[in-house]
N, CA and C atoms as an extended XYZ file, in Angstrom:
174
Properties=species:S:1:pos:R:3:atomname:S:1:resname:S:1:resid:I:1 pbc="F F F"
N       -36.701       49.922        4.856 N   UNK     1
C       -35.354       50.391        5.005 CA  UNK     1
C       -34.456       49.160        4.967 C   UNK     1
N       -33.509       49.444        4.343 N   UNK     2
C       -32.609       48.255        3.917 CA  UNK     2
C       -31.339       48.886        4.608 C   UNK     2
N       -30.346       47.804        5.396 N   UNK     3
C       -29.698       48.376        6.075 CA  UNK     3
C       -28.176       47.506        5.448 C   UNK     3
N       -26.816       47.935        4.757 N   UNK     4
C       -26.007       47.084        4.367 CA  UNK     4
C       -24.898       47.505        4.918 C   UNK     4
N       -24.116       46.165        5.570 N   UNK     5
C       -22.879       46.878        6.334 CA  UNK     5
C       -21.785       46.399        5.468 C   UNK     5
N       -20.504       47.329        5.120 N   UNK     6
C       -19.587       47.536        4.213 CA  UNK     6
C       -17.957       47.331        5.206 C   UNK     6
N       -18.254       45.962        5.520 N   UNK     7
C       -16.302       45.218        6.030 CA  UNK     7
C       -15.403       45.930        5.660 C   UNK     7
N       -14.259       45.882        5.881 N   UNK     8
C       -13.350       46.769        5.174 CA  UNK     8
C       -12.533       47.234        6.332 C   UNK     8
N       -11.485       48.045        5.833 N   UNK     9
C       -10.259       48.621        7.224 CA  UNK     9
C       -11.298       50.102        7.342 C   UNK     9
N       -11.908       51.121        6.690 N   UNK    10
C       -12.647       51.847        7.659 CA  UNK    10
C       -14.473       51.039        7.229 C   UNK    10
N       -14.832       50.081        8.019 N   UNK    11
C       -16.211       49.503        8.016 CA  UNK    11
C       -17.051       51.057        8.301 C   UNK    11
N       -18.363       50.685        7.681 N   UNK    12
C       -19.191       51.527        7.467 CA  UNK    12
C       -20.567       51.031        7.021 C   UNK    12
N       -21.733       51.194        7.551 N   UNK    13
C       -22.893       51.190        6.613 CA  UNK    13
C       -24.066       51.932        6.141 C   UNK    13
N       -24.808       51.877        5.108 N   UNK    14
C       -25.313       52.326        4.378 CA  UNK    14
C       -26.679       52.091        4.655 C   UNK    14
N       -27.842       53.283        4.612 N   UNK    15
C       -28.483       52.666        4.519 CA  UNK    15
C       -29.871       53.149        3.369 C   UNK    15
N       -30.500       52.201        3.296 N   UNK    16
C       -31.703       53.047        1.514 CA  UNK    16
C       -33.056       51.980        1.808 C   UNK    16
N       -33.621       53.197        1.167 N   UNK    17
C       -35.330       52.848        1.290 CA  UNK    17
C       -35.515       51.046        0.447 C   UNK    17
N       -36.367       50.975        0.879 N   UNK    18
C       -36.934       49.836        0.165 CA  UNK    18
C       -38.129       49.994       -0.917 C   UNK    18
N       -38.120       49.011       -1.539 N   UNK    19
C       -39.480       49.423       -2.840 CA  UNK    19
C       -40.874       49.824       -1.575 C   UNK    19
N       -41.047       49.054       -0.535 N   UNK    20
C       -41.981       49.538        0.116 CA  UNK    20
C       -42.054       51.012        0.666 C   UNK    20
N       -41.149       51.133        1.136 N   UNK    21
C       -40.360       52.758        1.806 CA  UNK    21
C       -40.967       53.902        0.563 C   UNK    21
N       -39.710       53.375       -0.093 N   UNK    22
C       -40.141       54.616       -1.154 CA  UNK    22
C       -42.006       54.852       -1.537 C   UNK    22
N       -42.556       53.418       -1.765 N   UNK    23
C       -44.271       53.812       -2.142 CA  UNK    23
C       -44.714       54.560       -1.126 C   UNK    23
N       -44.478       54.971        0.004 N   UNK    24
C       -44.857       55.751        1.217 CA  UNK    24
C       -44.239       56.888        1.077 C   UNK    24
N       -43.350       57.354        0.199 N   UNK    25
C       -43.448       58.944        0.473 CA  UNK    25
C       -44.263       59.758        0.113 C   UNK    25
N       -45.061       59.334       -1.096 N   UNK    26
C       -45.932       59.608       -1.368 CA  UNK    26
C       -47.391       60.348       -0.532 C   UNK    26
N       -47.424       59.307        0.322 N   UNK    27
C       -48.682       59.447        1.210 CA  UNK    27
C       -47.780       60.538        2.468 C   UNK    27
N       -46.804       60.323        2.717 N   UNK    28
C       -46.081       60.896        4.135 CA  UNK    28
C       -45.814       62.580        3.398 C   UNK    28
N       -45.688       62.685        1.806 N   UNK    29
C       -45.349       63.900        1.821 CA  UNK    29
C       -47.221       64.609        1.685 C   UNK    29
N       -48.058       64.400        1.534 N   UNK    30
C       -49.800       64.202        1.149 CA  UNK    30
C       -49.967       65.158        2.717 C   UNK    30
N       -49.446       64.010        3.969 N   UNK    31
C       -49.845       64.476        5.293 CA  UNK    31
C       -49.189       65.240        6.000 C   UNK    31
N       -47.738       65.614        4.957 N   UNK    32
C       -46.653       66.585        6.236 CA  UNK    32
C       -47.284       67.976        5.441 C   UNK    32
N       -47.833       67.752        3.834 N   UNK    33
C       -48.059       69.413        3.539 CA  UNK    33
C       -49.733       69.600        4.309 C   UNK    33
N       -50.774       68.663        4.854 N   UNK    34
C       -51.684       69.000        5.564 CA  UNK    34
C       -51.293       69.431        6.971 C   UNK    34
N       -50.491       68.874        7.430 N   UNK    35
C       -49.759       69.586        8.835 CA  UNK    35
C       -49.364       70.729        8.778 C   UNK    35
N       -48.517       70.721        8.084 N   UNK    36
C       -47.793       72.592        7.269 CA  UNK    36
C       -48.887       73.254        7.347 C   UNK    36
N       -50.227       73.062        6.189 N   UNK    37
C       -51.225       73.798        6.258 CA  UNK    37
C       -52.361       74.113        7.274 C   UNK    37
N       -52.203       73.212        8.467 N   UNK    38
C       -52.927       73.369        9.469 CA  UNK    38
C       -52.303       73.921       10.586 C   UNK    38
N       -50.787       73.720       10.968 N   UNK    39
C       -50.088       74.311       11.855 CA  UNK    39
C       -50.836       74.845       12.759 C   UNK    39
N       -50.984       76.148       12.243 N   UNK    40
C       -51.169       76.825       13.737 CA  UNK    40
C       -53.208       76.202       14.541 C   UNK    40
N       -53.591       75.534       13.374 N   UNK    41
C       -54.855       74.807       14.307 CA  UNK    41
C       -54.522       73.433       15.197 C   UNK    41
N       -53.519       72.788       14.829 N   UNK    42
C       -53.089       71.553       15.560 CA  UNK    42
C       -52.675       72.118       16.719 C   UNK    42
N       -51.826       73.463       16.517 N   UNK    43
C       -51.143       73.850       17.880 CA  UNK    43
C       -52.129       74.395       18.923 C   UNK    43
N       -53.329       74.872       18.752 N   UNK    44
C       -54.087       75.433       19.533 CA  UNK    44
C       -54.830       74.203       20.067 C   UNK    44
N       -54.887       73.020       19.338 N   UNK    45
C       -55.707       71.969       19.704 CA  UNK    45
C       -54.590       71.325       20.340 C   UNK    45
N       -53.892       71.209       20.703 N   UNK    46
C       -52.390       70.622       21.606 CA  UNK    46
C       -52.585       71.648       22.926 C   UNK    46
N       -52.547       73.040       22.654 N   UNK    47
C       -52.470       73.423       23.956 CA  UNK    47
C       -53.894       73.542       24.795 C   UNK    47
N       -54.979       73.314       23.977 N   UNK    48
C       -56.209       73.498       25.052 CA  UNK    48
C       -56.561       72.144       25.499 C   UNK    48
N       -55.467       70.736       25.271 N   UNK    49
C       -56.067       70.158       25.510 CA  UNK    49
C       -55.411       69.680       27.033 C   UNK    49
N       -56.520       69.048       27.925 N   UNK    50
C       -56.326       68.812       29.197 CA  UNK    50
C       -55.259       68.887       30.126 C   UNK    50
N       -54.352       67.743       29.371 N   UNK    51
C       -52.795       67.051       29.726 CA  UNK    51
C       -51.852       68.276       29.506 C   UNK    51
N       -52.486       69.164       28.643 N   UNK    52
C       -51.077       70.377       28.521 CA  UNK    52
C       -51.292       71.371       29.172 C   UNK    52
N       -52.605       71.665       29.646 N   UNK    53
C       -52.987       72.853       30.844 CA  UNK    53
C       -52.684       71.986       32.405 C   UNK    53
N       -52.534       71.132       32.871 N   UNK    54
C       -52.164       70.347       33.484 CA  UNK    54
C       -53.406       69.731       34.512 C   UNK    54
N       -54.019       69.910       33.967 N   UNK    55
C       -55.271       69.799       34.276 CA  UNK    55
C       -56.154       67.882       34.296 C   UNK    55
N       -55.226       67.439       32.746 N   UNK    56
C       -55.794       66.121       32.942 CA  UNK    56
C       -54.838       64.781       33.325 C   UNK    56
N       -54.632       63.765       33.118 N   UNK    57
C       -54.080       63.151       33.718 CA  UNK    57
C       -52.739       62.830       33.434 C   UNK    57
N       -51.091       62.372       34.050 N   UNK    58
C       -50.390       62.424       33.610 CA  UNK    58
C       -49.824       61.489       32.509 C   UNK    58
Protein backbone atom coordinates (compact mmCIF):
# COMPACT_ATOMS: atom_id res chain seq x y z
CA UNK A 1 0.00 0.00 0.00
CA UNK A 2 1.34 3.20 -1.11
CA UNK A 3 0.14 6.05 0.79
CA UNK A 4 0.47 9.86 -1.08
CA UNK A 5 -0.46 13.00 0.64
CA UNK A 6 -1.82 15.84 -1.78
CA UNK A 7 -0.78 19.75 -0.03
CA UNK A 8 -3.03 22.06 -1.25
CA UNK A 9 -5.91 24.55 0.37
CA UNK A 10 -8.32 21.33 0.71
CA UNK A 11 -5.09 18.65 1.55
CA UNK A 12 -6.08 15.18 1.07
CA UNK A 13 -4.58 11.71 0.54
CA UNK A 14 -4.71 8.96 -1.59
CA UNK A 15 -4.12 5.84 -1.23
CA UNK A 16 -3.22 2.51 -3.99
CA UNK A 17 -1.94 -0.90 -3.91
CA UNK A 18 1.51 -1.58 -4.63
CA UNK A 19 2.97 -4.03 -7.38
CA UNK A 20 3.28 -6.30 -4.25
CA UNK A 21 -0.44 -5.64 -2.99
CA UNK A 22 -1.95 -6.13 -6.11
CA UNK A 23 0.13 -9.87 -6.69
CA UNK A 24 -1.90 -10.85 -3.48
CA UNK A 25 -5.27 -10.50 -4.61
CA UNK A 26 -4.97 -13.15 -6.30
CA UNK A 27 -4.29 -15.60 -3.51
CA UNK A 28 -6.74 -13.41 -0.94
CA UNK A 29 -9.56 -13.73 -3.56
CA UNK A 30 -8.47 -18.09 -3.90
CA UNK A 31 -9.17 -18.01 0.19
CA UNK A 32 -12.21 -15.56 0.69
CA UNK A 33 -14.19 -17.88 -2.13
CA UNK A 34 -12.95 -21.11 0.21
CA UNK A 35 -14.43 -19.29 3.25
CA UNK A 36 -17.69 -18.39 1.28
CA UNK A 37 -17.72 -22.07 0.44
CA UNK A 38 -17.16 -23.41 3.80
CA UNK A 39 -19.14 -20.87 5.86
CA UNK A 40 -21.42 -22.56 7.59
CA UNK A 41 -18.48 -25.43 8.63
CA UNK A 42 -16.04 -22.72 10.02
CA UNK A 43 -19.04 -21.44 11.97
CA UNK A 44 -19.86 -24.63 13.70
CA UNK A 45 -16.12 -25.13 14.30
CA UNK A 46 -16.01 -21.47 16.05
CA UNK A 47 -18.90 -22.27 18.14
CA UNK A 48 -18.00 -25.80 19.52
CA UNK A 49 -14.92 -24.64 20.26
CA UNK A 50 -13.96 -24.31 24.06
CA UNK A 51 -13.38 -20.39 24.46
CA UNK A 52 -16.91 -19.81 22.83
CA UNK A 53 -18.95 -22.25 25.07
CA UNK A 54 -17.10 -20.59 27.85
CA UNK A 55 -15.75 -23.35 28.93
CA UNK A 56 -11.96 -22.81 27.97
CA UNK A 57 -9.73 -20.25 28.87
CA UNK A 58 -10.10 -16.52 28.53
Amino acid sequence: MSRTVHPGPTPHVTYELTALGRGFLEPMNVMCAWAAEHFDELLDARESHPAATGHGRP
